[in-house]
CHARMM-style PDB file with segment names, atoms N, HN, CA, C and O in Angstrom:
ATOM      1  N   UNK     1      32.246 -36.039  26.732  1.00  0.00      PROA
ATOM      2  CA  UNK     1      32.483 -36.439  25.360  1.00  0.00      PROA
ATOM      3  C   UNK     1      31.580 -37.614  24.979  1.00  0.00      PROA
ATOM      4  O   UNK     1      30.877 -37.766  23.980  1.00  0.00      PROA
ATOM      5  N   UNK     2      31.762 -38.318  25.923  1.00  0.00      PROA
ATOM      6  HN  UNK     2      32.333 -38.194  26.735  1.00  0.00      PROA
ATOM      7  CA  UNK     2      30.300 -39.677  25.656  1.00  0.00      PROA
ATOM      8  C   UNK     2      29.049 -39.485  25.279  1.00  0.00      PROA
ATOM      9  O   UNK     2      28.466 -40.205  24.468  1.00  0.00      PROA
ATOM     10  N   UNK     3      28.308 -37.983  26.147  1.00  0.00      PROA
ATOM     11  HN  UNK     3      28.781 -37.398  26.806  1.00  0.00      PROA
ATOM     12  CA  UNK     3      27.628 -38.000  26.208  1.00  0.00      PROA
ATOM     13  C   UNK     3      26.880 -37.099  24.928  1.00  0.00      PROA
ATOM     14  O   UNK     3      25.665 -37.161  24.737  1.00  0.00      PROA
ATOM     15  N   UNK     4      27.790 -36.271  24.104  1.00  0.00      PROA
ATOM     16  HN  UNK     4      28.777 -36.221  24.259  1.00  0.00      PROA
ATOM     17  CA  UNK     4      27.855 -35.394  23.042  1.00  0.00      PROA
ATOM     18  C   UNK     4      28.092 -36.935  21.710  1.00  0.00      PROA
ATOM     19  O   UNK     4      27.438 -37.028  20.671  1.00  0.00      PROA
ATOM     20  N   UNK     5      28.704 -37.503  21.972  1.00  0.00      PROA
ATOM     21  HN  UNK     5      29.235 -37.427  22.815  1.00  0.00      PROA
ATOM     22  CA  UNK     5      28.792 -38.980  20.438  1.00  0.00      PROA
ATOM     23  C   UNK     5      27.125 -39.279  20.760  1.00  0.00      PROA
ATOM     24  O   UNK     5      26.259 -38.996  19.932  1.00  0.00      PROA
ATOM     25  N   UNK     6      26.806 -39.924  22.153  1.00  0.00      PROA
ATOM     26  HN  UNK     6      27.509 -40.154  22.826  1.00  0.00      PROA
ATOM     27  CA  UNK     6      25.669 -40.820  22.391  1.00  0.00      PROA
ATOM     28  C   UNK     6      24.637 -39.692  21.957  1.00  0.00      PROA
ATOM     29  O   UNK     6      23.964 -40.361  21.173  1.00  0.00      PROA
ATOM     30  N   UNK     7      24.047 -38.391  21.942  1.00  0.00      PROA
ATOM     31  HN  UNK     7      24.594 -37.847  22.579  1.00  0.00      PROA
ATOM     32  CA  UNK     7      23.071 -37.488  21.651  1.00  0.00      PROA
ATOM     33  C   UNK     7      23.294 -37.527  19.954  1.00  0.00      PROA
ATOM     34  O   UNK     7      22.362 -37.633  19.157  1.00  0.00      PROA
ATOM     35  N   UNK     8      24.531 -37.433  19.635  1.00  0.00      PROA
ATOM     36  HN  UNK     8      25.288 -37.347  20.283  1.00  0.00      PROA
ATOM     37  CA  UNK     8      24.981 -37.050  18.166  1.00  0.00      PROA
ATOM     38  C   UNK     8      24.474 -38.636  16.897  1.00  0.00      PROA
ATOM     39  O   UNK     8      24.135 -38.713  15.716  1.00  0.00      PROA
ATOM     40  N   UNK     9      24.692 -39.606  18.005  1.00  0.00      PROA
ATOM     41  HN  UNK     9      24.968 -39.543  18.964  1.00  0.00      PROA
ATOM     42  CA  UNK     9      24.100 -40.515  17.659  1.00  0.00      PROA
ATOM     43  C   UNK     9      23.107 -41.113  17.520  1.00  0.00      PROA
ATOM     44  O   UNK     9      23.074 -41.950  16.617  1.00  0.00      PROA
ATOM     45  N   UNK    10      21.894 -40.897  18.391  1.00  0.00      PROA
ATOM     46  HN  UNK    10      21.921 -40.218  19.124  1.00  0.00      PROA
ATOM     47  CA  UNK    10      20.746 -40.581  18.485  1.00  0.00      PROA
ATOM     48  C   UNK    10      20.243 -40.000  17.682  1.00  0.00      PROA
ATOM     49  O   UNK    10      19.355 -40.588  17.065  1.00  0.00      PROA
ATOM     50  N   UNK    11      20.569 -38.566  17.304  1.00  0.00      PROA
ATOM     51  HN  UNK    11      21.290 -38.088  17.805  1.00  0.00      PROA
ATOM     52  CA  UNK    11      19.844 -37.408  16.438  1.00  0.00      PROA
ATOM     53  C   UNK    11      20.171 -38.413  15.070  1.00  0.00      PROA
ATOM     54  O   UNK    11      19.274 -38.616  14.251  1.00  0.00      PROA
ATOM     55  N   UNK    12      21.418 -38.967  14.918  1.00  0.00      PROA
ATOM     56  HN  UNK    12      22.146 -38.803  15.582  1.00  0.00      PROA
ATOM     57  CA  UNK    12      21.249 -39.397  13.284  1.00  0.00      PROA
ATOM     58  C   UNK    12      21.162 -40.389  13.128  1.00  0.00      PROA
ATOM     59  O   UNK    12      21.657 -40.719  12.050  1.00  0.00      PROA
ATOM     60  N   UNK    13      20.548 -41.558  13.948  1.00  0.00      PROA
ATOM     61  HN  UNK    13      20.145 -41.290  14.823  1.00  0.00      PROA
ATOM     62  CA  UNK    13      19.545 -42.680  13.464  1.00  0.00      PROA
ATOM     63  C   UNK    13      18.284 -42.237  13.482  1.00  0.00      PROA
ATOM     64  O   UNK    13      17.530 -42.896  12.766  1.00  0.00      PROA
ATOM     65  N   UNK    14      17.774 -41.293  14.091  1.00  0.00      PROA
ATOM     66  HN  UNK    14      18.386 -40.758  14.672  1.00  0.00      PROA
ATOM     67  CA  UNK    14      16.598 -40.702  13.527  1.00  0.00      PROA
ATOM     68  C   UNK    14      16.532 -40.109  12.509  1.00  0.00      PROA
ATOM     69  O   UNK    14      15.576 -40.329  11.764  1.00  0.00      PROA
ATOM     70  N   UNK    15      17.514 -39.182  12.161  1.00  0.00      PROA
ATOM     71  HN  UNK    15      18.290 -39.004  12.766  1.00  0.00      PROA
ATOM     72  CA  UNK    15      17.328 -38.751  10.729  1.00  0.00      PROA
ATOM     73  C   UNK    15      17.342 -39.861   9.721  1.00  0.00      PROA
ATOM     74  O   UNK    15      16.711 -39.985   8.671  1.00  0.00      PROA
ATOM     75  N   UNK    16      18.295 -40.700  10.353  1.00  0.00      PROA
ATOM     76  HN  UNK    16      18.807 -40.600  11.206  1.00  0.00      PROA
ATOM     77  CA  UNK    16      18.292 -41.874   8.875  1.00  0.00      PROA
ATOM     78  C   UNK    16      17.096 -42.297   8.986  1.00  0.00      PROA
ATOM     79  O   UNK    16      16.570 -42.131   7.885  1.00  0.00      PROA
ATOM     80  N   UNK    17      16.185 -42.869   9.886  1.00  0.00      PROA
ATOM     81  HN  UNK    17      16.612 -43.005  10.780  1.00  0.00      PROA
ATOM     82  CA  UNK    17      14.764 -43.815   9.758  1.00  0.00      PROA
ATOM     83  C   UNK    17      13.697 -42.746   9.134  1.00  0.00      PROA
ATOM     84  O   UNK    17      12.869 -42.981   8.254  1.00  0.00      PROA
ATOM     85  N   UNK    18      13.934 -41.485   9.830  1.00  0.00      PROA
ATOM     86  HN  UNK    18      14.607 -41.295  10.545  1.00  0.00      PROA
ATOM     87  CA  UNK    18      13.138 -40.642   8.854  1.00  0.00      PROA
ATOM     88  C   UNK    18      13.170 -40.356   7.472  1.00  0.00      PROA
ATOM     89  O   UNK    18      12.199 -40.249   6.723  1.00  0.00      PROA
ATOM     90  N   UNK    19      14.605 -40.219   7.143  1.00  0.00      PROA
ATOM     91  HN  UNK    19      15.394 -40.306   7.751  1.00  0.00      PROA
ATOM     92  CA  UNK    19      14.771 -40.655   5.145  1.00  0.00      PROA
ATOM     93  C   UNK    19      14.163 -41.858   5.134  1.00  0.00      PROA
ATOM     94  O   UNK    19      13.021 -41.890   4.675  1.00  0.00      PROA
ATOM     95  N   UNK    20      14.737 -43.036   5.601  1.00  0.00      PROA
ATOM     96  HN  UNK    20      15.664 -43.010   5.975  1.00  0.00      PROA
ATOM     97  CA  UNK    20      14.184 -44.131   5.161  1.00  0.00      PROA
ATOM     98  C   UNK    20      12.357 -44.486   4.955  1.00  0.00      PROA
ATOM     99  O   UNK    20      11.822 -44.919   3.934  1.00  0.00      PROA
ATOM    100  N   UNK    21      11.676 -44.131   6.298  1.00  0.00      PROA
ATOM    101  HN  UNK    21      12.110 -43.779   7.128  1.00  0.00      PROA
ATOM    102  CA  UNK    21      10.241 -44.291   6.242  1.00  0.00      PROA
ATOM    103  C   UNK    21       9.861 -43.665   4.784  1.00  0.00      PROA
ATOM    104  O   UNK    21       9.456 -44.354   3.848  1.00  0.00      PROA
ATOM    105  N   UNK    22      10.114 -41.790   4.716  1.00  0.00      PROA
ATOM    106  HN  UNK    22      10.443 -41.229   5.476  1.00  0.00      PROA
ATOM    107  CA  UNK    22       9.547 -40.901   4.099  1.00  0.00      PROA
ATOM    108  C   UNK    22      10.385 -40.883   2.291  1.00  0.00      PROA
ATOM    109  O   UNK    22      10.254 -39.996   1.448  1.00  0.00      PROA
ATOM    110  N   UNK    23      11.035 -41.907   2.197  1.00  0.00      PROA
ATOM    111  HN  UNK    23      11.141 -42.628   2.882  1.00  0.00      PROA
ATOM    112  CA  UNK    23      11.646 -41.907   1.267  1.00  0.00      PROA
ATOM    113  C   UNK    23      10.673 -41.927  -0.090  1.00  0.00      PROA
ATOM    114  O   UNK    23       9.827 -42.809  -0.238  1.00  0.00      PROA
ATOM    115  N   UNK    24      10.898 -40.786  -1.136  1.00  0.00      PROA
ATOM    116  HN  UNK    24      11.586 -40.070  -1.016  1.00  0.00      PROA
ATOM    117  CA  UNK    24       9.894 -40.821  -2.502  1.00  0.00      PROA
ATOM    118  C   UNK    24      11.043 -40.968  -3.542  1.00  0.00      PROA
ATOM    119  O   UNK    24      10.577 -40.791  -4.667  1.00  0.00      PROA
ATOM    120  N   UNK    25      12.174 -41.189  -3.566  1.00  0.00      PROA
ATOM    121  HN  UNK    25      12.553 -41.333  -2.652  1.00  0.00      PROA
ATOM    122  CA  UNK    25      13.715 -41.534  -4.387  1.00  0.00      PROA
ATOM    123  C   UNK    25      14.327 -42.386  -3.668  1.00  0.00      PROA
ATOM    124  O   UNK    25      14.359 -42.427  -2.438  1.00  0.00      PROA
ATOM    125  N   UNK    26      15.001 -43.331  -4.683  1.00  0.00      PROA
ATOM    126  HN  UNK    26      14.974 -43.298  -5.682  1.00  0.00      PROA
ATOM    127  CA  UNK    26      16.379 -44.132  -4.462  1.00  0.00      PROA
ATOM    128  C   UNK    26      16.923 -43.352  -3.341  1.00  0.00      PROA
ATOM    129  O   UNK    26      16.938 -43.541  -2.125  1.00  0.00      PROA
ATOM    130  N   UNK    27      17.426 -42.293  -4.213  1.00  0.00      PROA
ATOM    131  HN  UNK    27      17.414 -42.140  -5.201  1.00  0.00      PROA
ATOM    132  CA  UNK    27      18.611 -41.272  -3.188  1.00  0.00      PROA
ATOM    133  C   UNK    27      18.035 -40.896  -2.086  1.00  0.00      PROA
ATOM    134  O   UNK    27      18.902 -40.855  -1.213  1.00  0.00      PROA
ATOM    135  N   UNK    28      17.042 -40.607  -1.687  1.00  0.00      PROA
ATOM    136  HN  UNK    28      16.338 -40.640  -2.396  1.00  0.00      PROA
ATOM    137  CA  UNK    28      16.627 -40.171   0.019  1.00  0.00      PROA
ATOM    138  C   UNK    28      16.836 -41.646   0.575  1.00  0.00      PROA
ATOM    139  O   UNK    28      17.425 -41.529   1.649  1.00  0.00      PROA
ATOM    140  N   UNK    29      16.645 -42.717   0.347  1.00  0.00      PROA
ATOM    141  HN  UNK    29      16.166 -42.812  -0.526  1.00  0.00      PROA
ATOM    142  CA  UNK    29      16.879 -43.858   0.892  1.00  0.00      PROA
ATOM    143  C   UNK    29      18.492 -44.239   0.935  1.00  0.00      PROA
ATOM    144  O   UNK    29      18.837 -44.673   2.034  1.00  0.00      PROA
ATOM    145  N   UNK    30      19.179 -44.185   0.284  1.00  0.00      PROA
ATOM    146  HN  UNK    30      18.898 -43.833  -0.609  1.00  0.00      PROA
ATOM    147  CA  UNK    30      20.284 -44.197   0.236  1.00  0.00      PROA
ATOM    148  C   UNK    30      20.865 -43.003   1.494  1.00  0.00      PROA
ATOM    149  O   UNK    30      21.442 -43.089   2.578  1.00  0.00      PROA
ATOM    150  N   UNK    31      20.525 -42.298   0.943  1.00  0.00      PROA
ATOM    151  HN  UNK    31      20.056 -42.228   0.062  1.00  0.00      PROA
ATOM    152  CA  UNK    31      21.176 -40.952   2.339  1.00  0.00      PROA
ATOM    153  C   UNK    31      20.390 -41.668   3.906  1.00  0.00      PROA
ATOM    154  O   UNK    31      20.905 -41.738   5.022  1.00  0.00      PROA
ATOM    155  N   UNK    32      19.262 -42.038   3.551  1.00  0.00      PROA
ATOM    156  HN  UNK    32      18.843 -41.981   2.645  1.00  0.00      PROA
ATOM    157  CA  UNK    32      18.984 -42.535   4.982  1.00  0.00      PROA
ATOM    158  C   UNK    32      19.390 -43.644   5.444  1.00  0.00      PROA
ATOM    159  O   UNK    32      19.484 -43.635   6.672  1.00  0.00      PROA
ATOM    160  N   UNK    33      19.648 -44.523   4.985  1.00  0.00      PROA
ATOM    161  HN  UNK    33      19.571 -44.530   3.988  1.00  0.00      PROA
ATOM    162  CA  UNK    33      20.838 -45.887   4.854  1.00  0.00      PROA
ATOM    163  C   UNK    33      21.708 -45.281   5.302  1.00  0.00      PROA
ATOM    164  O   UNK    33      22.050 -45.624   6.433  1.00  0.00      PROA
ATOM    165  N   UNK    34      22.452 -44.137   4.659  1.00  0.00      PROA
ATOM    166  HN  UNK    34      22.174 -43.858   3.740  1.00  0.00      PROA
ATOM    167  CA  UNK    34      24.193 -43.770   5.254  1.00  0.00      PROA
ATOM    168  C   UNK    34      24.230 -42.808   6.868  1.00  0.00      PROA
ATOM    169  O   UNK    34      25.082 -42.467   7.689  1.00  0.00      PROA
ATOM    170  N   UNK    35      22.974 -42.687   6.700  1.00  0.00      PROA
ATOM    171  HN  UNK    35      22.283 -42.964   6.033  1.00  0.00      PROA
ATOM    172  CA  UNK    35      22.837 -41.616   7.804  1.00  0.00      PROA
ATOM    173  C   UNK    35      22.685 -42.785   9.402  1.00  0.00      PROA
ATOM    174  O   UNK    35      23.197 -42.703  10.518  1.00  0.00      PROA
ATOM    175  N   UNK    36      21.769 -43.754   8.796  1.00  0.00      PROA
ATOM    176  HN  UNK    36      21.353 -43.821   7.889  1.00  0.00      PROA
ATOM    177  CA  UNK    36      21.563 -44.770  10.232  1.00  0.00      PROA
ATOM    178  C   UNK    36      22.783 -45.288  10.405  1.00  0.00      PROA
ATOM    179  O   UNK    36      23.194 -45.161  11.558  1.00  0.00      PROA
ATOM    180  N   UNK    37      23.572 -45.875   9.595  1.00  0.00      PROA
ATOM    181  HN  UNK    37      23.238 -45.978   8.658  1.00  0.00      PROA
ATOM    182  CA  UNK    37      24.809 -46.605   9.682  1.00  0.00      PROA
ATOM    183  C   UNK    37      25.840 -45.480  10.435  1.00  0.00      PROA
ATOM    184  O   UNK    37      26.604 -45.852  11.326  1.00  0.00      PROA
ATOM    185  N   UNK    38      25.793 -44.420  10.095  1.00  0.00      PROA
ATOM    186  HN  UNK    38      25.172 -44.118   9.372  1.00  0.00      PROA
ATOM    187  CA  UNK    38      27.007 -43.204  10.560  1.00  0.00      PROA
ATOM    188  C   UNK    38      26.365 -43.002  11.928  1.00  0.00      PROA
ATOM    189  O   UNK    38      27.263 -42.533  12.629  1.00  0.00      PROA
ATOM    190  N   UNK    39      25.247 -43.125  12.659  1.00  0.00      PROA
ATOM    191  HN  UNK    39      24.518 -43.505  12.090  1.00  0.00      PROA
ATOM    192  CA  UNK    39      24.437 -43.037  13.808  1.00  0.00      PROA
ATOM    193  C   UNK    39      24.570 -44.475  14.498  1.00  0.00      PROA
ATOM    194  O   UNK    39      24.769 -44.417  15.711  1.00  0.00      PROA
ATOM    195  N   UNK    40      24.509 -45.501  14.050  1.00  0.00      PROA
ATOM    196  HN  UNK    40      24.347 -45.547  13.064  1.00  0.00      PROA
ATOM    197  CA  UNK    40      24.929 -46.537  14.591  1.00  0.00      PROA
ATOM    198  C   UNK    40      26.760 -46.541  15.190  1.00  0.00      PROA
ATOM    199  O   UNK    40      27.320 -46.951  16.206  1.00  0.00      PROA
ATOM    200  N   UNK    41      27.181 -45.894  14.005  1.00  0.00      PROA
ATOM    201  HN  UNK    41      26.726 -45.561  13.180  1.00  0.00      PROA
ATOM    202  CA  UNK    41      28.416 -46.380  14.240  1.00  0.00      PROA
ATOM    203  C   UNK    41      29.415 -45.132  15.862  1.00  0.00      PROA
ATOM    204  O   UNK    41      30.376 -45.326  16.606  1.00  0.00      PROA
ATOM    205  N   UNK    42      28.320 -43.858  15.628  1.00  0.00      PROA
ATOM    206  HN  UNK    42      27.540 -43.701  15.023  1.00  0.00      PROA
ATOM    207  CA  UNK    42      28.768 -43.254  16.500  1.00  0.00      PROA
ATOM    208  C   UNK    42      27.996 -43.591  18.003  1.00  0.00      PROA
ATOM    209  O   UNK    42      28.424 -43.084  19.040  1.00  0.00      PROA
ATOM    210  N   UNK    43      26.835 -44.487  17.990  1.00  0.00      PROA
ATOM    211  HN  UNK    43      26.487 -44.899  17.148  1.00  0.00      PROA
ATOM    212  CA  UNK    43      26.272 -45.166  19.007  1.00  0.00      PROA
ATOM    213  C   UNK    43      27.518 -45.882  19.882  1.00  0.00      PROA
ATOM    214  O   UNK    43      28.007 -45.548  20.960  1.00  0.00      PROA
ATOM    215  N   UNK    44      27.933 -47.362  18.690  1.00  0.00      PROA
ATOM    216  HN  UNK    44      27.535 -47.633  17.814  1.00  0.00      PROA
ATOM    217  CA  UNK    44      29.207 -48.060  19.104  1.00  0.00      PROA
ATOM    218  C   UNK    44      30.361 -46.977  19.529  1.00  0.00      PROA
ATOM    219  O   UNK    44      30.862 -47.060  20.650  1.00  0.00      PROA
ATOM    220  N   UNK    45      30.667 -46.217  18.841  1.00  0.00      PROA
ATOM    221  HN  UNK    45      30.260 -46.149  17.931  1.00  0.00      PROA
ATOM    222  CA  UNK    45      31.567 -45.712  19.863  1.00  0.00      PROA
ATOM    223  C   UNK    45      31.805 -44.977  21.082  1.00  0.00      PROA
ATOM    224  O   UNK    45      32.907 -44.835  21.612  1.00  0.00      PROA
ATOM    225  N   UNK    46      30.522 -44.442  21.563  1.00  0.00      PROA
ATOM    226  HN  UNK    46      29.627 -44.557  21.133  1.00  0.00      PROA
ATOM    227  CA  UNK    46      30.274 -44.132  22.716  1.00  0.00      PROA
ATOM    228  C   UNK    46      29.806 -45.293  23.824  1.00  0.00      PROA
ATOM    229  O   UNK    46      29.956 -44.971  25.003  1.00  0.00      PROA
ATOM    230  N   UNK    47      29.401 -46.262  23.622  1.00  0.00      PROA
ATOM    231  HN  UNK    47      29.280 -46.524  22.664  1.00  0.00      PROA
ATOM    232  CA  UNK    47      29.407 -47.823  24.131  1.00  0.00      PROA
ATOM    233  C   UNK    47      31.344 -48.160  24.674  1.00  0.00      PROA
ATOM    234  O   UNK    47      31.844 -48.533  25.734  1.00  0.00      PROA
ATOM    235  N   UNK    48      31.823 -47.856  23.558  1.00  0.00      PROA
ATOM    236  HN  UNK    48      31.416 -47.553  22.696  1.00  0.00      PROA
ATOM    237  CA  UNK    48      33.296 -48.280  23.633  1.00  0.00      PROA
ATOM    238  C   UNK    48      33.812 -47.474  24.813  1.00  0.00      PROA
ATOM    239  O   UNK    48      34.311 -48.004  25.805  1.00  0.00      PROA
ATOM    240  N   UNK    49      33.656 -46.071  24.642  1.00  0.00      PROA
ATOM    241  HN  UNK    49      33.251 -45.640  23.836  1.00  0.00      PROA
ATOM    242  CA  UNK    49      34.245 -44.615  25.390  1.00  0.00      PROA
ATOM    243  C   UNK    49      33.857 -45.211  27.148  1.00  0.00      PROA
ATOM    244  O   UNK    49      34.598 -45.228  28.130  1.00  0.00      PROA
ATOM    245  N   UNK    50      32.420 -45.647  27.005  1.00  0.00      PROA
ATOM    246  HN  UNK    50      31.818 -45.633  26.206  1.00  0.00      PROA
ATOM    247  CA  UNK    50      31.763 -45.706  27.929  1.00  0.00      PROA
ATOM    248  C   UNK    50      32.579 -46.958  28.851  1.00  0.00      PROA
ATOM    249  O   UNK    50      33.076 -46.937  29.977  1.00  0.00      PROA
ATOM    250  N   UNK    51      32.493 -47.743  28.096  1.00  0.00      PROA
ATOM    251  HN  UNK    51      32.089 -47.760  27.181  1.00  0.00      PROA
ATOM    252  CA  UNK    51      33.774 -49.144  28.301  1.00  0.00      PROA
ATOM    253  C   UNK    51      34.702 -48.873  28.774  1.00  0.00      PROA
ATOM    254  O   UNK    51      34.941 -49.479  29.818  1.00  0.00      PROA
ATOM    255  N   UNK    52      35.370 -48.204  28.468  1.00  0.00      PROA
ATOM    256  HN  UNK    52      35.176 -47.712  27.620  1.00  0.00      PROA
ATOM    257  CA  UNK    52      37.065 -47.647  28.623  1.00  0.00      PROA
ATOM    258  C   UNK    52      37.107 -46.957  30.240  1.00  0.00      PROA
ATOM    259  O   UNK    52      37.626 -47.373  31.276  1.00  0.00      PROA
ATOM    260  N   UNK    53      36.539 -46.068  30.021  1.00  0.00      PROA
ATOM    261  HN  UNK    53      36.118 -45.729  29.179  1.00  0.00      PROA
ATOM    262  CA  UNK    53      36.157 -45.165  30.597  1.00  0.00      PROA
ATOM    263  C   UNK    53      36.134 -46.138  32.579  1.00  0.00      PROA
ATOM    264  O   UNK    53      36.827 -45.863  33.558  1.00  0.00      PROA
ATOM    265  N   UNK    54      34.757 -47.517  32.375  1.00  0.00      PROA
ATOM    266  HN  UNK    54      34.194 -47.739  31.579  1.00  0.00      PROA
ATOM    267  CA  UNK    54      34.591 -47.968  33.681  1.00  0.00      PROA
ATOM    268  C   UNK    54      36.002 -48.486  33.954  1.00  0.00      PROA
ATOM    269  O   UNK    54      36.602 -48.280  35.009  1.00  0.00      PROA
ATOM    270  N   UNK    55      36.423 -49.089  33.045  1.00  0.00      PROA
ATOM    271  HN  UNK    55      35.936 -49.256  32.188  1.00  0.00      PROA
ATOM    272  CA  UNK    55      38.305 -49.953  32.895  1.00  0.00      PROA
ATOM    273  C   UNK    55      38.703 -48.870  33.858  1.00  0.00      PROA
ATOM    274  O   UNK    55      38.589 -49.041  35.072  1.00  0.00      PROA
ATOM    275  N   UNK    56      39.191 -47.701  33.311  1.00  0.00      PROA
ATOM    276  HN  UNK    56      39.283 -47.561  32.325  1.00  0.00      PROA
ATOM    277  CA  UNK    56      40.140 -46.859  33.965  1.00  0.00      PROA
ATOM    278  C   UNK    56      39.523 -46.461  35.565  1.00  0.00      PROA
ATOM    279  O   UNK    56      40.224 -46.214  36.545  1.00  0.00      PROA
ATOM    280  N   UNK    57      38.609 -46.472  35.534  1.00  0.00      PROA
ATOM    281  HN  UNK    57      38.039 -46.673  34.737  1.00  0.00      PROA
ATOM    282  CA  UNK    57      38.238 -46.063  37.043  1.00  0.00      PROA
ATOM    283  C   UNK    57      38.247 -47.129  38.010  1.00  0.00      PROA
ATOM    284  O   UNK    57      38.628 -46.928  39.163  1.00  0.00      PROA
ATOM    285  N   UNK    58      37.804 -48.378  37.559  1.00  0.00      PROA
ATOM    286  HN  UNK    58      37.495 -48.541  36.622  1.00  0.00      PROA
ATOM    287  CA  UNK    58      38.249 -49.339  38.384  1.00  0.00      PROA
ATOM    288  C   UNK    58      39.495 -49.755  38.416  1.00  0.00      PROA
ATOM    289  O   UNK    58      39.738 -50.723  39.137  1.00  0.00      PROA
ATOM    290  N   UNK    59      40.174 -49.368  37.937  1.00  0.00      PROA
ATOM    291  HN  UNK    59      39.976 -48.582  37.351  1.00  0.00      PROA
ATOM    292  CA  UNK    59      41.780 -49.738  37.906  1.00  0.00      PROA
ATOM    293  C   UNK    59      42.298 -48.785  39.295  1.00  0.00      PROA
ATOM    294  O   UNK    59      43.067 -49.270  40.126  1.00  0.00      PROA
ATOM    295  N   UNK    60      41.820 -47.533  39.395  1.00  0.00      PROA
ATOM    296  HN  UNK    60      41.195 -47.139  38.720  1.00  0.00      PROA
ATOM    297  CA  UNK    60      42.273 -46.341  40.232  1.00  0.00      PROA
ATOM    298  C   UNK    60      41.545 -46.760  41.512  1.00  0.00      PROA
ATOM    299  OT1 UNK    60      41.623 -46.062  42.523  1.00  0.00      PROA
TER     300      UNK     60
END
């Protein structure tokens, strides 16, 4: 599951920097703004998963 957020996250901070670079409208910049932030944010949560994840095994 980590490893499907961390790829999923990846693919869409690239899409966002690619709106952003190639942007010829407001709105492609805007979508690429929402797209890096939604790619960031699924970055952090595979960071978190990843976190959790060492917790529980060193606990066992």
């Amino acid at each position: 599951m980590k490893i499907v957020i961390y790829i999923l996250a990846v693919v869409q901070i690239a899409i966002g920097l690619l709106f952003i670079v190639e942007a010829p409208s407001t709105q492609r910049l805007m979508l690429g703004t929402i797209s890096f932030g939604l790619g960031s944010i699924c970055l952090g949560i595979a960071v978190i998963i990843g976190q959790l994840d060492a917790i529980r095994f060193n606990r066992s």
